[in-house]
C-alpha positions as CSV (number, residue, x, y, z in Angstrom):
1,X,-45.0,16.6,-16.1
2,X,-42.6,13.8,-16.0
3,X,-39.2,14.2,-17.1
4,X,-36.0,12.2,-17.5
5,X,-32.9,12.5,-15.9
6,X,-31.5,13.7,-18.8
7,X,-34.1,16.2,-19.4
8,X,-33.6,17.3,-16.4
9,X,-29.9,17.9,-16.3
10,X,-30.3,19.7,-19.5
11,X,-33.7,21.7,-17.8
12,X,-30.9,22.5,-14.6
13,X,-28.0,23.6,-16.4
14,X,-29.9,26.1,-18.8
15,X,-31.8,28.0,-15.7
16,X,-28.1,28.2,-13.9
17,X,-26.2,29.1,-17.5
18,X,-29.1,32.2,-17.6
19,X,-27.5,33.6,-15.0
20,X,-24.4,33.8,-16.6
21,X,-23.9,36.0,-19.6
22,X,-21.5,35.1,-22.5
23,X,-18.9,37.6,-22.4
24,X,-16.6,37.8,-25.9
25,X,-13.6,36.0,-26.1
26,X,-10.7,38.1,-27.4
27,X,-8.5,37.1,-30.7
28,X,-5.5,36.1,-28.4
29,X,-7.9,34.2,-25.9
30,X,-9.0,32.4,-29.2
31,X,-5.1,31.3,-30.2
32,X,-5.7,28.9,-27.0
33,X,-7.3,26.0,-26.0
34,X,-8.3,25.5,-22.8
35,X,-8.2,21.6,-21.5
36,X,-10.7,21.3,-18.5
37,X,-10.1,18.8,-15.8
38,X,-12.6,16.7,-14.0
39,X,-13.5,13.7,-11.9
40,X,-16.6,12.4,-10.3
41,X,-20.1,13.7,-11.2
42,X,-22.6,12.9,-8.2
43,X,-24.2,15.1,-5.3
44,X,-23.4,12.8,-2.5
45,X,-19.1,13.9,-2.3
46,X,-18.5,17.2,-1.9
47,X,-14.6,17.2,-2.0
48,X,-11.8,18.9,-4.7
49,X,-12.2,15.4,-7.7
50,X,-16.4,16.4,-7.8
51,X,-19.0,18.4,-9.0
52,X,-22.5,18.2,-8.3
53,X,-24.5,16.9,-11.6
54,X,-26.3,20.6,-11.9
55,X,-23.3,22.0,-12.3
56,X,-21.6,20.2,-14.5
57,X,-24.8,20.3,-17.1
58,X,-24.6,23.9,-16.2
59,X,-21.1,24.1,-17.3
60,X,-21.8,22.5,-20.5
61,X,-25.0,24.3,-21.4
62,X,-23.0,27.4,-20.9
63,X,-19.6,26.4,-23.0
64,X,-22.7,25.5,-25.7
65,X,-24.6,28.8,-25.6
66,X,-20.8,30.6,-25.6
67,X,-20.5,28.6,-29.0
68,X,-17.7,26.6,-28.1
69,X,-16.9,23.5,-29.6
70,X,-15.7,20.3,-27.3
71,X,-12.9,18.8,-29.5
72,X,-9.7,15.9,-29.3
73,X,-6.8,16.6,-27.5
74,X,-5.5,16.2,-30.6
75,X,-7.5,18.4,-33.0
76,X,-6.5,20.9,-29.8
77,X,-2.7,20.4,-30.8
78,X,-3.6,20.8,-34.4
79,X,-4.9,24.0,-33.9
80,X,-2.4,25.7,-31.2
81,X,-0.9,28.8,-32.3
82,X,-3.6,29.0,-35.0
83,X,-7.1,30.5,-34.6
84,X,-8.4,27.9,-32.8
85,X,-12.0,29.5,-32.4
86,X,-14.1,28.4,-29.0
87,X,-12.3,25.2,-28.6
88,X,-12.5,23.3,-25.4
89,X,-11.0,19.9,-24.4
90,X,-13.0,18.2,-21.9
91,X,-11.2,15.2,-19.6
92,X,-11.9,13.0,-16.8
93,X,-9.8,11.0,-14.9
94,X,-10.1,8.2,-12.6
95,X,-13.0,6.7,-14.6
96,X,-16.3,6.8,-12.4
97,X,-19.5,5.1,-13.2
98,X,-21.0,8.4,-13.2
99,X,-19.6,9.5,-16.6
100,X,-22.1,7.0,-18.0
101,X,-25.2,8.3,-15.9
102,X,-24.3,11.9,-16.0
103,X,-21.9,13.2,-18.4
104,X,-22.6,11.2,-21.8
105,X,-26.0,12.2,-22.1
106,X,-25.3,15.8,-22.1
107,X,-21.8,15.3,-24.4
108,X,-24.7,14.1,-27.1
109,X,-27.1,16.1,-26.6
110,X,-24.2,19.1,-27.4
111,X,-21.8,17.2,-29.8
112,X,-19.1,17.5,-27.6
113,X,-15.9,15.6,-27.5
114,X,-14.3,14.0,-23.9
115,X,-11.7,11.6,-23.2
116,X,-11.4,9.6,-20.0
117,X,-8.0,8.4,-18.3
118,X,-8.8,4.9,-16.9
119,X,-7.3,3.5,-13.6
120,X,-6.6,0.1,-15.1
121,X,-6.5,-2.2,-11.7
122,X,-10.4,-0.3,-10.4
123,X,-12.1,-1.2,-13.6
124,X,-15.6,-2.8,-13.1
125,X,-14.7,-2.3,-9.1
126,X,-14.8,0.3,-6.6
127,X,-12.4,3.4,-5.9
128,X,-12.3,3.9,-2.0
129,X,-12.2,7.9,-1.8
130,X,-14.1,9.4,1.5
131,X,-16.7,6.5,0.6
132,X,-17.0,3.5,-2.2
133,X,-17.1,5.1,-5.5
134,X,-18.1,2.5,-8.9
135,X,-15.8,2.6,-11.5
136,X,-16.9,1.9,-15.4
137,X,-16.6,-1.4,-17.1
138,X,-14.5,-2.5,-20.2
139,X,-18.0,-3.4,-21.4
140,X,-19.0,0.3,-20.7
141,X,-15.5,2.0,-22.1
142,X,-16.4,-0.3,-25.4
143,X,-19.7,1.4,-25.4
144,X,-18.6,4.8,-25.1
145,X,-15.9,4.4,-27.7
146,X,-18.0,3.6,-30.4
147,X,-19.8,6.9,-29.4
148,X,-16.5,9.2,-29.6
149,X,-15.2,9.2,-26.0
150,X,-11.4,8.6,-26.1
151,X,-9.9,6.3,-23.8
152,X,-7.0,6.7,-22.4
153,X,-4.7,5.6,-19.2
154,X,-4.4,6.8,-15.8
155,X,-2.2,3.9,-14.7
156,X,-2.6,0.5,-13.7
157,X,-1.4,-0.4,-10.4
158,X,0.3,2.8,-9.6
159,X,-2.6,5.4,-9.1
160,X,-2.1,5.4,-5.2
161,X,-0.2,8.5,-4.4
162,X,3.0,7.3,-2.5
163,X,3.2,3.9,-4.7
164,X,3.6,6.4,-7.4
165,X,6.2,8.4,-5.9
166,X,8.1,6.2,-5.2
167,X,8.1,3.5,-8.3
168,X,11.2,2.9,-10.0
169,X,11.6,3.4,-13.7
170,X,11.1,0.0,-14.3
171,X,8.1,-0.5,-11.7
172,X,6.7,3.0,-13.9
173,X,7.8,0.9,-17.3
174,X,5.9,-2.4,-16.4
175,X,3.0,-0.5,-15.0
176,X,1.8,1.5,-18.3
177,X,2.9,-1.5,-20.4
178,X,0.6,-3.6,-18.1
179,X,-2.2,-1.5,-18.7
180,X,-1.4,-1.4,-22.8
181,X,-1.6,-5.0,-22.9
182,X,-5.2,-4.6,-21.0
183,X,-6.3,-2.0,-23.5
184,X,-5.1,-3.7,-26.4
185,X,-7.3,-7.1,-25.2
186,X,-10.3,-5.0,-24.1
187,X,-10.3,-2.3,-26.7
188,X,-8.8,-3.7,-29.7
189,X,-5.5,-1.4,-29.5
190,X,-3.1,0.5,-27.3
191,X,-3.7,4.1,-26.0
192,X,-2.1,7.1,-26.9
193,X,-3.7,8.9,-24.2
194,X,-2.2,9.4,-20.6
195,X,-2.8,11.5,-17.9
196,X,-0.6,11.8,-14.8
197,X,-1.7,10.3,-11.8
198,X,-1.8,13.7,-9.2
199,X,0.1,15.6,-11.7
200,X,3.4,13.7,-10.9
201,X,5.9,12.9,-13.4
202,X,9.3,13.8,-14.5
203,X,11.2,14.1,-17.9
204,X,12.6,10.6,-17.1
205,X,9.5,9.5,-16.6
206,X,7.8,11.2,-19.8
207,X,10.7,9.1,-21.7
208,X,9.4,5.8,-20.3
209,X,5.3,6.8,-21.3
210,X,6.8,7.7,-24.5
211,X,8.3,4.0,-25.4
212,X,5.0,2.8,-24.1
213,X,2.9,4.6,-27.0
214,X,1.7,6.8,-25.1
215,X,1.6,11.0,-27.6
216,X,-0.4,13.5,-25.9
217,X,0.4,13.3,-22.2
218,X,-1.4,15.2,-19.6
219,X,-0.3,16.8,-16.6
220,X,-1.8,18.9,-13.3
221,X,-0.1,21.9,-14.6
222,X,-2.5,24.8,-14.5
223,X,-2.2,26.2,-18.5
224,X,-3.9,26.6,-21.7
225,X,-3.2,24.8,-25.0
226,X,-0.8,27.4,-27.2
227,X,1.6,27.6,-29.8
228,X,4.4,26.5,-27.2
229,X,2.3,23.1,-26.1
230,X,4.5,20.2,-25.9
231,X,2.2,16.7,-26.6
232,X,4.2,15.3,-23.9
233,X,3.5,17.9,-20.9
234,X,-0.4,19.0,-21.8
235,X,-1.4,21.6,-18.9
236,X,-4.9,21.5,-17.7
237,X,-7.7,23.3,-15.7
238,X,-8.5,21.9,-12.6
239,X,-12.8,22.5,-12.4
240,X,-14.7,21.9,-9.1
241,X,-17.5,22.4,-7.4
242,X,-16.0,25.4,-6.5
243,X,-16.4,26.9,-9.7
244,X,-20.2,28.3,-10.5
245,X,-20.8,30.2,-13.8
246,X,-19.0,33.2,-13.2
247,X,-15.9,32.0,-12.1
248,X,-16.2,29.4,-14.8
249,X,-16.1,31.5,-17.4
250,X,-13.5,33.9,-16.2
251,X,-11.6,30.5,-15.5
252,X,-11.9,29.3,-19.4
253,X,-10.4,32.8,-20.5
254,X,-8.0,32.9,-18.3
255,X,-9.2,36.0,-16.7
């Protein structure tokens, strides 16, 4: 029988999510959101930014069978400190091809919510990251718009570590404005969406993504959505290869 790639991913990650048994989620557990961090999807890295594409359909065939529902950073904020239910963020950075080959498909076939933080200068190009990695097109971030994926910024220029660390507040000020004026000719308006290149950042720095537009601001800070979030310092969880179904699970609850 032939089957599709998509059928297939879905086929994978339900025969790996069997293994793994739903285990109830207490009330406090469900007064938090939990923002999940990832990169690249794709079998031939195997490094700390990727996850192989059974996994990752494992991973969201199980947050599906647990009855968890992939929501907005912001519907996330709404809810902290309330019953939030099974909510889940999901978020990718960087901005790999593979989003549109292996993560789109199944955020359909699920109903789930995602938001990707683009690198503004490696759009429609290559990222050079222990091999040539292909980066979506503005053509492809207009297409995955319209279907609900939030795009957001990852930087422009200053995604390479030590640029970063060393920028200036103005070099950091004409950087994110850069890639505002990008979004706002490719995408028809400015994100509000930005996540911190390799976590780094400071509250002088926060100030400056502020004046740039940017409200919900993610970090590298290993946390869950509360009552006690601020939008401007959004912790996530880091998810890897590393993780299979079991530690996934105990990951998301915090356990």
């Amino acid at each position: 029988m032939n089957v599709s790639r998509r059928q297939f991913l879905i086929i994978g990650g339900a025969a790996l999510a069997a293994m793994a048994v739903p285990l109830p989620v207490s009330a406090r557990k469900e007064t938090v959101v939990p923002v999940l961090m990832y990169h690249d999807v794709s079998n031939h890295f195997h490094d700390p930014f990727t996850i192989s594409p059974a996994l990752f359909a494992a991973h969201m065939e199980w947050l599906h069978a647990a009855g968890y529902r992939a929501v907005t950073v912001g519907e996330a904020l709404a809810a902290r400190g309330a019953t939030a239910g099974k909510m889940v963020v999901i978020t990718f950075d960087d901005g790999y091809a593979s989003f549109l080959d292996y993560v789109h498909p199944l955020l359909l076939q699920y109903g789930f919510s995602a938001a990707i933080s683009v690198i503004g200068s490696h759009v429609g190009t290559w990222l050079e990251r222990d091999g040539r990695r292909p980066m979506l097109s503005w053509d492809e971030y207009r297409y995955l718009a319209a279907r609900g994926v939030e795009v957001g910024c990852h930087a422009y220029y200053l995604h390479a570590i030590e640029r970063l660390r060393h920028a200036s507040t103005g070099e950091l000020a004409e950087d994110l404005e850069l890639f505002q004026q990008t979004m706002s000719r490719e995408m028809g308006r400015r994100a509000t969406l930005l996540a911190w290149p390799y976590g780094i950042y400071t509250s002088e720095r926060v100030q400056i993504a502020r004046q740039a537009g940017f409200v919900h601001i993610l970090t590298s800070n290993e946390g869950y959505v509360d009552g006690g979030t601020d939008p401007a310092a959004i912790p996530r969880l880091n998810i890897d290869n590393r993780l299979d179904l079991v530690s996934f699970s105990n990951y998301l609850r915090g356990e």
